[in-house]
C-alpha positions, 0 to 999 in steps of 0.5 A: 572605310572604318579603322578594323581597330577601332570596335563598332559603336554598341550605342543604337542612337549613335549609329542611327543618328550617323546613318541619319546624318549621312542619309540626310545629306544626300538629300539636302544635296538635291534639295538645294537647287530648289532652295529647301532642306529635308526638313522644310521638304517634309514640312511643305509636303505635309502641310500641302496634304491637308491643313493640320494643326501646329501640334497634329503635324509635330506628331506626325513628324516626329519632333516636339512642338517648339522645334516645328514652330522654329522651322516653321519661322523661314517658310513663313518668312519665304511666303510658302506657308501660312498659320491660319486660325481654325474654323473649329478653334480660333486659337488653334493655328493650322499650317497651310500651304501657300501657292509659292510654297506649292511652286517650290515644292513641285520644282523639289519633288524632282530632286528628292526623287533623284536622292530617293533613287540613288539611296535605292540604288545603294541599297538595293530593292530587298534591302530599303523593304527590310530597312523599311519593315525594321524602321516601322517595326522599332518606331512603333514599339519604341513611340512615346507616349 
């Protein structure tokens, strides 16, 4: 429970990093059964989709270019994606998945649907749908350009 003493922080990225970080952790709990972390979670679940390029899944993400390609590194590594050479541009790379990396995912899907629940349970049904239509609401008057 936060100190009543202490005044509640005014600065906007520091609460949603906080929640964030707290929110992320319960996943990273979950995921480690399966070996993963959010953020791997997230980048197999995309790259499974549909092969897309380094740059068409950094935006889709969220994060610059550089720090994809550095997580991309360990899955890689594990053998559950590959960068492949484009049909159209031979020296544009596109992520795919892997068959490990599909095993991997499916053995995850469960976990991340266990922490997803218990955020809804926390949360409530009304108040994800808020939290939800408000994160969608800032991000996309606040997406650089």
């Amino acid at each position: 429970m936060p100190d009543p003493a202490l005044p509640a922080s005014l600065c906007t990225c520091f609460r949603l990093r906080k929640l964030s970080r707290i929110v992320t952790q319960r996943y990273d709990r979950e995921l480690a059964a399966a070996g993963l972390n959010l953020n791997q979670y997230s980048i197999l679940r995309r790259a499974a989709r549909t092969p897309q390029n380094v740059g068409a899944l950094a935006r889709e993400i969220g994060m610059d270019r550089t720090t994809l390609s550095r997580d991309l590194k360990p899955l890689i590594a594990a053998g559950w994606i590959e960068l492949a050479s484009s049909d159209e541009d031979a020296r544009a790379k596109l992520v795919r998945i892997r068959p490990a990396g599909k095993r991997v995912l499916e053995r995850a899907q469960p976990l991340w649907r266990k922490a997803q629940d218990e955020i809804d349970a926390r949360l409530g049904a009304a108040g994800v749908n808020a939290l939800h239509a408000q994160l969608d609401r800032a991000m996309a008057r606040m997406e650089l350009e």
